[in-house]
C-alpha positions in Angstrom: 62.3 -70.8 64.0 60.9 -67.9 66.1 62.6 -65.6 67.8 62.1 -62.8 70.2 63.4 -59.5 70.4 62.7 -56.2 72.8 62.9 -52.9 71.6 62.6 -49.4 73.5 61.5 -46.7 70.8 61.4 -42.7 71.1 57.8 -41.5 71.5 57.9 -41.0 68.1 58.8 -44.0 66.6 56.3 -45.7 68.7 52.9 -42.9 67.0 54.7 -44.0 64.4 54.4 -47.8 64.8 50.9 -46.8 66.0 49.8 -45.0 63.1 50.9 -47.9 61.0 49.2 -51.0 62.1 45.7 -51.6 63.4 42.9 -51.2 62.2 42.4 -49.6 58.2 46.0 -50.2 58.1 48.2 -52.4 56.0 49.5 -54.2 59.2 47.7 -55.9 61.4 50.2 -55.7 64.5 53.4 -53.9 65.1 55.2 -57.1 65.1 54.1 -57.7 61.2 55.1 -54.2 60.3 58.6 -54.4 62.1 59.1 -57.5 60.1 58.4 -56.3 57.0 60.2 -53.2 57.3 63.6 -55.6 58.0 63.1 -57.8 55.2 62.9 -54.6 53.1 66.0 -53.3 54.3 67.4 -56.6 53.7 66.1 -56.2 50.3 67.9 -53.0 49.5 71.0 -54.2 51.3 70.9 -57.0 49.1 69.9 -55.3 45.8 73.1 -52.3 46.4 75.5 -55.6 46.6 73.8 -56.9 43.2 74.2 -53.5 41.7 78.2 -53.2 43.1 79.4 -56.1 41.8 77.4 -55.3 38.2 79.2 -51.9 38.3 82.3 -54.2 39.3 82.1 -56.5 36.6 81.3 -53.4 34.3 84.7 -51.9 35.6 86.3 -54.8 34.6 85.4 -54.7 31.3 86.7 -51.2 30.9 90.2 -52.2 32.0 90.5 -55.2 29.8 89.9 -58.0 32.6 87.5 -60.2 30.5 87.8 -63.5 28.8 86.1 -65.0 25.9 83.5 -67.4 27.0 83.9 -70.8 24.6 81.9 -72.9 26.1 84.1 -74.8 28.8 84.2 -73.4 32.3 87.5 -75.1 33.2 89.6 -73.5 30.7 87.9 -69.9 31.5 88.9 -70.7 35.5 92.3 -71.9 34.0 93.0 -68.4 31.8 91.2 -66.3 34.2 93.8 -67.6 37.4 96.7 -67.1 35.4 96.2 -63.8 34.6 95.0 -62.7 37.9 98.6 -64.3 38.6 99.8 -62.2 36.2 98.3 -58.7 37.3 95.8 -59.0 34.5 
């Protein structure tokens, strides 16, 4: 699915855009190097959630709010609710 979208820039954001695509650039359009420049930002939004929730599960650790994996994921769920039940 396509989709259109209309942006007003500064003067400088659009020499910017400018300078970036065309010819003996890496994009051919503006459209192209809008696009990629959300899906990188998408990227890093993306990649500071992985790296919170490491640090998260890290954190855990630290305070003692881990269990033993032994193999079956039910009983894990089962220990893990009912300490979360009880304040860890």
């Amino acid at each position: 699915m396509t989709s259109s979208i209309n942006l007003s820039l500064t003067d400088e954001l659009r020499t910017f855009v400018d300078q970036s695509t065309g010819d003996g650039t890496l994009y051919a359009t503006p459209s192209e190097f809008l696009r990629d420049l959300l899906r990188e930002k998408k990227r890093r939004l993306e990649a500071a959630a992985l790296r919170d929730a490491v640090l998260e599960g890290y954190q855990d650790l630290i305070e003692g709010r881990s269990i033993r994996f032994s193999g079956d994921v039910r009983d894990v769920i089962t220990q893990a609710k009912r300490r979360e039940a009880e304040g860890w």
